[in-house]
Structures are given as C-alpha cells and as structure tokens.
KOLKOL-367889 format. One record per residue (C-alpha): residue number from 1; z, y, x. Coordinates in steps of 0.001 Angstrom, whole numbers. Each point is the difference from the previous one (the first is absolute). Layout:
% residues N
<pt><marke>NUM</marke><z>Z</z><y>Y</y><x>X</x></pt>
...
% end
This chain:
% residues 168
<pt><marke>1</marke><z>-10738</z><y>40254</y><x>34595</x></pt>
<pt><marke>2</marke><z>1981</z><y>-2164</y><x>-2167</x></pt>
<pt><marke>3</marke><z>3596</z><y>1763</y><x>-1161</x></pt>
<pt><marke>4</marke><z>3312</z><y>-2393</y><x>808</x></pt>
<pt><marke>5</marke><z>2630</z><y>742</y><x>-2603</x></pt>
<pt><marke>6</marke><z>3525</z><y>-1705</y><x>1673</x></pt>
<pt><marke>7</marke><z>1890</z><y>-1730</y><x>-3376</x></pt>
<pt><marke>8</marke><z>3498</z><y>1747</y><x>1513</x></pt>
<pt><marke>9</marke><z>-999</z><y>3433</y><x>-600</x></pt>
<pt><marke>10</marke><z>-1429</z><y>-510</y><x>-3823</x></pt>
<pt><marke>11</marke><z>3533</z><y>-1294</y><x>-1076</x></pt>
<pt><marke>12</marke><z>788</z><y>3212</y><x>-1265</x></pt>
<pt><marke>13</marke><z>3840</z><y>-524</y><x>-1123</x></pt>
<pt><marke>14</marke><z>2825</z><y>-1915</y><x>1637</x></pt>
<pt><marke>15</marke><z>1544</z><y>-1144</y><x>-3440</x></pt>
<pt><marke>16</marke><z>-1513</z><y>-1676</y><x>-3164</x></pt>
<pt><marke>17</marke><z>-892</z><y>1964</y><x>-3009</x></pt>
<pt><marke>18</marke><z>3595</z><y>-978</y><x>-1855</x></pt>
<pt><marke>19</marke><z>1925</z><y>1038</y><x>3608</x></pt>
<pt><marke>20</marke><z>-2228</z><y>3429</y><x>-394</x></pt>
<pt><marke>21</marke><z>1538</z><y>633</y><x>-3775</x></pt>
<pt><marke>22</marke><z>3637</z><y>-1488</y><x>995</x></pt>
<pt><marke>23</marke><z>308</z><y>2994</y><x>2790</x></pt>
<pt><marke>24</marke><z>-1519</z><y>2713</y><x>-1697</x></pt>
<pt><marke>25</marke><z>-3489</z><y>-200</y><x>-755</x></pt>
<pt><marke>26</marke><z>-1574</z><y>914</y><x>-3034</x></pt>
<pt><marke>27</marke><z>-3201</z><y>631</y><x>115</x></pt>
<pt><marke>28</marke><z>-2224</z><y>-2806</y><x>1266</x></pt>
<pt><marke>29</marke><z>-3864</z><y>812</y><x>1697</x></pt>
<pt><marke>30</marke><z>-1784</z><y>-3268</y><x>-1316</x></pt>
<pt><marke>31</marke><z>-3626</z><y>-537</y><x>1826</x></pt>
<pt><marke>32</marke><z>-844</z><y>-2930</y><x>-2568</x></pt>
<pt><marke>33</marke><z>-3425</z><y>-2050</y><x>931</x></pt>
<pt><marke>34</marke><z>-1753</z><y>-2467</y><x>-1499</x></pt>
<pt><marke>35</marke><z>-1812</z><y>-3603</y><x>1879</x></pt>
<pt><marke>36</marke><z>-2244</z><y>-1716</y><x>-2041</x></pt>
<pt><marke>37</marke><z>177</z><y>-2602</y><x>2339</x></pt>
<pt><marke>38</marke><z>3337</z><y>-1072</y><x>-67</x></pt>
<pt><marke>39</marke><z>2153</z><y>-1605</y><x>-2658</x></pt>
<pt><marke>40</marke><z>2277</z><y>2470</y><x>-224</x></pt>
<pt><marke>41</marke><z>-1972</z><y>3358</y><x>-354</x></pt>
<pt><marke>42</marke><z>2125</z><y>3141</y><x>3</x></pt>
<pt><marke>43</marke><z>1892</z><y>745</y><x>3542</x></pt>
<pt><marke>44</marke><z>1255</z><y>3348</y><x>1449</x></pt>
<pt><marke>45</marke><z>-1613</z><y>1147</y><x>3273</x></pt>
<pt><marke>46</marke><z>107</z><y>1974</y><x>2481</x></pt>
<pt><marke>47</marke><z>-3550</z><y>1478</y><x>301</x></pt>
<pt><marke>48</marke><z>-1524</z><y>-3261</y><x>337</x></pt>
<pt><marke>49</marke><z>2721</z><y>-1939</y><x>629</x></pt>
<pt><marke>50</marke><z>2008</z><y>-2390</y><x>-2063</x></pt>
<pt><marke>51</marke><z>3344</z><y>625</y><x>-188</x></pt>
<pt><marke>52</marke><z>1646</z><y>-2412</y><x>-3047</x></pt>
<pt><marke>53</marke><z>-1313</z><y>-900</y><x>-3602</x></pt>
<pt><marke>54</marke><z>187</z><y>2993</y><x>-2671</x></pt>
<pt><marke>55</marke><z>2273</z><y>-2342</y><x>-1960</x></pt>
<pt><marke>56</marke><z>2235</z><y>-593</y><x>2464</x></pt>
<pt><marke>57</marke><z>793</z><y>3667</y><x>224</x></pt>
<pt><marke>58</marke><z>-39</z><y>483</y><x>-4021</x></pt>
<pt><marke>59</marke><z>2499</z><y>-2649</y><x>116</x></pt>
<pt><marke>60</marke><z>2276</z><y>1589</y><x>2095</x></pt>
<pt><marke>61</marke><z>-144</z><y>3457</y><x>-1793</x></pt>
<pt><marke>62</marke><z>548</z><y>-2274</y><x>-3473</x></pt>
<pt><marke>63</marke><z>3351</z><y>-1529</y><x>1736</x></pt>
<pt><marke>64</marke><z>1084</z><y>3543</y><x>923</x></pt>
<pt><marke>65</marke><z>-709</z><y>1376</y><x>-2817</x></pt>
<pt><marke>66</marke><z>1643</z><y>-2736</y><x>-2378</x></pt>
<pt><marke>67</marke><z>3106</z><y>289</y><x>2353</x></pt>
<pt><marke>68</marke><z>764</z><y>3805</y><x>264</x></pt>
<pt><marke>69</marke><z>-1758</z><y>1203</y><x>-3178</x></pt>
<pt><marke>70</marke><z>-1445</z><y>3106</y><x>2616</x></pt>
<pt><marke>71</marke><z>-3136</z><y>1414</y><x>-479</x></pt>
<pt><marke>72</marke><z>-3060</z><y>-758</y><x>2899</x></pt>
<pt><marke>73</marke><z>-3385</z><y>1815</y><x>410</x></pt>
<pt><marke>74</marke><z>-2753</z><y>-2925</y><x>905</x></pt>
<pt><marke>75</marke><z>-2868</z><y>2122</y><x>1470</x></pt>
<pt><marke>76</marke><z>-2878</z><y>-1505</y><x>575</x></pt>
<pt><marke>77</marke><z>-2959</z><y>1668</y><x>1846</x></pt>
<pt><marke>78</marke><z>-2736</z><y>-454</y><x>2719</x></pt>
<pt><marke>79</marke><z>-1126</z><y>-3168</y><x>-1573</x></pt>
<pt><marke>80</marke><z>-1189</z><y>-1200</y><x>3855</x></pt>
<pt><marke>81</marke><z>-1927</z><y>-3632</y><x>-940</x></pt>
<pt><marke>82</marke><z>-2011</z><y>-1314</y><x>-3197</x></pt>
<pt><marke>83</marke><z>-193</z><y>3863</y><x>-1751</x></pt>
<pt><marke>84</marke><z>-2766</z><y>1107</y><x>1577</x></pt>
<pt><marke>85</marke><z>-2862</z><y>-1408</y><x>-1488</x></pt>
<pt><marke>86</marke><z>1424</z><y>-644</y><x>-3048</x></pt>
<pt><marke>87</marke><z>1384</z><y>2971</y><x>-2157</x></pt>
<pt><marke>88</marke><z>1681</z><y>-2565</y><x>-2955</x></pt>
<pt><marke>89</marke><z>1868</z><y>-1818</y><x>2662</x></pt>
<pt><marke>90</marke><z>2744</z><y>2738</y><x>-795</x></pt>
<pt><marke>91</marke><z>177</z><y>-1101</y><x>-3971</x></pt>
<pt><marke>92</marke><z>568</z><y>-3357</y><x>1551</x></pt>
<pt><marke>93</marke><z>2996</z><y>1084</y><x>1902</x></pt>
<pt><marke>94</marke><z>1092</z><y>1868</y><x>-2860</x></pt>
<pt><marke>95</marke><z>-219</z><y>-2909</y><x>-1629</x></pt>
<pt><marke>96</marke><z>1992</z><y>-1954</y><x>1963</x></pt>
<pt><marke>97</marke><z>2703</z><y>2588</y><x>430</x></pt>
<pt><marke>98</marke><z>502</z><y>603</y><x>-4002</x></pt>
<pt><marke>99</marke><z>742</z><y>-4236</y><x>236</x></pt>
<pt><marke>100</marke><z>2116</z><y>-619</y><x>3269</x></pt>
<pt><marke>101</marke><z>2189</z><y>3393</y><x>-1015</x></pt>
<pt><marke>102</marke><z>-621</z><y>-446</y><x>-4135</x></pt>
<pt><marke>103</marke><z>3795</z><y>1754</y><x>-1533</x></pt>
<pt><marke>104</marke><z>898</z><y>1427</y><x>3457</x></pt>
<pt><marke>105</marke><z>-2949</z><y>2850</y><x>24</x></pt>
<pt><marke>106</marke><z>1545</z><y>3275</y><x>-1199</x></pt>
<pt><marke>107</marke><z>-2642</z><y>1079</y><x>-2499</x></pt>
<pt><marke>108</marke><z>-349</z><y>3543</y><x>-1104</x></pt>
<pt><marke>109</marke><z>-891</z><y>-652</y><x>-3842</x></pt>
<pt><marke>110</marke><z>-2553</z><y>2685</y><x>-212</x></pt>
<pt><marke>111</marke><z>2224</z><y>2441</y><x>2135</x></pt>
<pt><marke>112</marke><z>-813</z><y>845</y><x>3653</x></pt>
<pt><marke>113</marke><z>1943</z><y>-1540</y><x>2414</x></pt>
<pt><marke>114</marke><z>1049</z><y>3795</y><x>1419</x></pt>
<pt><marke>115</marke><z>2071</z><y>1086</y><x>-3621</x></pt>
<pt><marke>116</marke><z>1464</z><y>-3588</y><x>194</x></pt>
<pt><marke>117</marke><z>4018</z><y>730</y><x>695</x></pt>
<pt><marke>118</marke><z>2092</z><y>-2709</y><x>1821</x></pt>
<pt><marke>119</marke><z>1815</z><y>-490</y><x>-3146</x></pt>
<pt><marke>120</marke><z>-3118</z><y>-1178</y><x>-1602</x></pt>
<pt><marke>121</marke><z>-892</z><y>-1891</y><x>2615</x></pt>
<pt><marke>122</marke><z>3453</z><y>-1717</y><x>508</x></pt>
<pt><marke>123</marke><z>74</z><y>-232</y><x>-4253</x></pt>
<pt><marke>124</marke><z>-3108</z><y>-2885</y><x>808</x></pt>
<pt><marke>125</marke><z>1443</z><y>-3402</y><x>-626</x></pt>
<pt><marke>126</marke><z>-1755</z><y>-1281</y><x>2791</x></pt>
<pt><marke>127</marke><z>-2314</z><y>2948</y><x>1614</x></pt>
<pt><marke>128</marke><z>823</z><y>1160</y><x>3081</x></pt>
<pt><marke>129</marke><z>-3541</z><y>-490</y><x>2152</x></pt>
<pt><marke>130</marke><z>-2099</z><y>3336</y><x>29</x></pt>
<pt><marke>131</marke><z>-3232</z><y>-1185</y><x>1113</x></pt>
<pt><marke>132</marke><z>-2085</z><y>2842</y><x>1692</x></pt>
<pt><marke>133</marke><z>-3442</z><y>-600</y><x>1262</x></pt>
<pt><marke>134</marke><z>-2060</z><y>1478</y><x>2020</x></pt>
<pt><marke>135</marke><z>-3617</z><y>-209</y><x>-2208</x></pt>
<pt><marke>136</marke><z>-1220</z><y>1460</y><x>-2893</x></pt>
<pt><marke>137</marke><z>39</z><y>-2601</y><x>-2181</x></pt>
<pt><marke>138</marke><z>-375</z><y>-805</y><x>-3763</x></pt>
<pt><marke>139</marke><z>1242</z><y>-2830</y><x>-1419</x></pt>
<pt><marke>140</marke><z>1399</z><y>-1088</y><x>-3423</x></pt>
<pt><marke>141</marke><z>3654</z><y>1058</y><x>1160</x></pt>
<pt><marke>142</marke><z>-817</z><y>2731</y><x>2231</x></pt>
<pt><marke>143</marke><z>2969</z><y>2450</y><x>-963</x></pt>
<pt><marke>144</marke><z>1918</z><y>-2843</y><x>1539</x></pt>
<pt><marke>145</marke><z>-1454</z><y>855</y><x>3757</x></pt>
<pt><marke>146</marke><z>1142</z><y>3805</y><x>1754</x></pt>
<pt><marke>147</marke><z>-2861</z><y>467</y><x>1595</x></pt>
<pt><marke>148</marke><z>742</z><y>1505</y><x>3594</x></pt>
<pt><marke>149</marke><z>-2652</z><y>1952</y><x>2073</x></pt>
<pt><marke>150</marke><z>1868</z><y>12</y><x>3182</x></pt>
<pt><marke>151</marke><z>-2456</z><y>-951</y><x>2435</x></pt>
<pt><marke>152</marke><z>-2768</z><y>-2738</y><x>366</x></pt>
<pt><marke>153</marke><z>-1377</z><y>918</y><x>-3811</x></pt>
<pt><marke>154</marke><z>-2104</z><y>-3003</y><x>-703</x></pt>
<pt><marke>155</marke><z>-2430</z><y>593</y><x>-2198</x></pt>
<pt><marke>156</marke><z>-1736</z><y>-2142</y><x>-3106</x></pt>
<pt><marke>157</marke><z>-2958</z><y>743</y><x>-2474</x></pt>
<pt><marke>158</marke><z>467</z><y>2862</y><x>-2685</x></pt>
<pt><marke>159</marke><z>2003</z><y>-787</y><x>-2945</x></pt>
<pt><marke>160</marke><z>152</z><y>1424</y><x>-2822</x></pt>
<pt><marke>161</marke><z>4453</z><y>241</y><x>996</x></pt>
<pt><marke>162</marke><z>1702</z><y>142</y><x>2753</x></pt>
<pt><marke>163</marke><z>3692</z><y>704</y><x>557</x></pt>
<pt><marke>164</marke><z>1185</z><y>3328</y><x>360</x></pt>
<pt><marke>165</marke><z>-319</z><y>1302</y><x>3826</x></pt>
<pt><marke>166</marke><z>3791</z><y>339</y><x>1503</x></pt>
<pt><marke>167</marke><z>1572</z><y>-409</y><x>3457</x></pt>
<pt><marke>168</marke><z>3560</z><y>-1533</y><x>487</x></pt>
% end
C-alpha cells in the first residue's frame, strides 16, 4: 500500500525562519537536503518533503543576525535526501555553509565551543552563527562545527578526527 503524506501537516511552523528569531527563537532544527536534479540543490525538508531552499533560510538568519547583533544556533541534523549514499555529500554542505555564512560563523580558534564565554563570542566582529551538526565529520575547519549527538546520529566512514562528542 502506497503511504499519502497531506502537504498541510508537513508545514511544520506558522511563521518564517526570521518571524521564528524576531519572537524568541534561537535555536533553529535545520533538516538540509540535497537534489541533484534541480538547479538549486540544497532545500530544508521535512522528512521527504521540501519545505524552502537552504539559502533562503541562511538568508534570513544573516538579516537577523546583521540587525540585532544576537547570537543563533543553526542545527542541522537528519540529513533526510541526497546523504545516504553518499558520505562526502556532508563536506559539500560544509562547503557551502563556510561560503553563504563566510564572517558570520562564530569560530572557536582552536578552543571548544563549550569554554567559549558570551563575551568572546559577542567580542567577534562579525560571528554570531554557532553551527552544530549532527555528524561526525572532518573537514579542514572542523573546530568550526559543535558537533551535537542528540538524536538521528548519522553516521560516515572512519576518520582519522572527528569532533568531540557533546549534547546541547
């Protein structure tokens, strides 16, 4: 038996991403996927189901960001289309990420996210994006991901790193 999804009950907020941050929110739970086949490839989904472009989100947290100066947690996890058969896909969304967000990533300079006070943070010129993702993952910046294992752990090959095991 084929499963029927309705669209209405996948649209899992009543406001936009920048309405979330303007009332309170501060912590975002970003499902990024990737389509090969389309020209634009990174969306956020619900499960399987598209629910904007990535960029279209990242822009809204830059605007928010740029305008209060506050500091936002961009978690991304699950991972729900395009990961699965291909492990790198996630240095290719790091990738991306480290160029749409470039100054506005909070980046730990060889110190752990965790012993990072809010006066360092807020000392950033720019920095105010903590970036936590759910994956181990090594990559040529990779003290500049928190690394969150709250749930749906995806898994890639060994490496000879990964990011230090924490739970916000």
């Amino acid at each position: 038996m084929k499963h029927f999804y309705p669209l209405n009950y996948y649209i899992t907020q009543d406001d936009n991403i920048l309405g979330q941050l303007i009332h309170g929110a501060r912590y975002l739970d970003i499902r990024p996927a990737y389509y090969e086949d389309r020209e634009q490839k990174w969306y956020v989904n619900h499960d399987f189901v598209i629910q904007q472009p990535l960029s279209v989100v990242m822009d809204q947290v830059i605007q928010f960001v740029n305008e209060t100066n506050e500091i936002v947690i961009f978690g991304l996890k699950e991972f729900p289309v395009g990961f699965k058969n291909n492990p790198y896909r996630h240095n290719q969304l790091v990738e991306f990420m480290e160029k749409y967000f470039d100054d506005f990533i909070v980046r730990p300079n060889g110190f752990t996210y965790w012993s990072l006070t809010l006066n360092e943070i807020l000392s950033h010129s720019k920095g105010r994006i903590i970036l936590a993702y759910d994956k181990e993952v090594q990559y040529a910046n990779d003290d500049t991901y928190y690394e969150t294992d709250c749930g749906y752990k995806q898994y890639l090959l060994p490496t000879p790193q990964y990011l230090k095991h924490t739970c916000i």
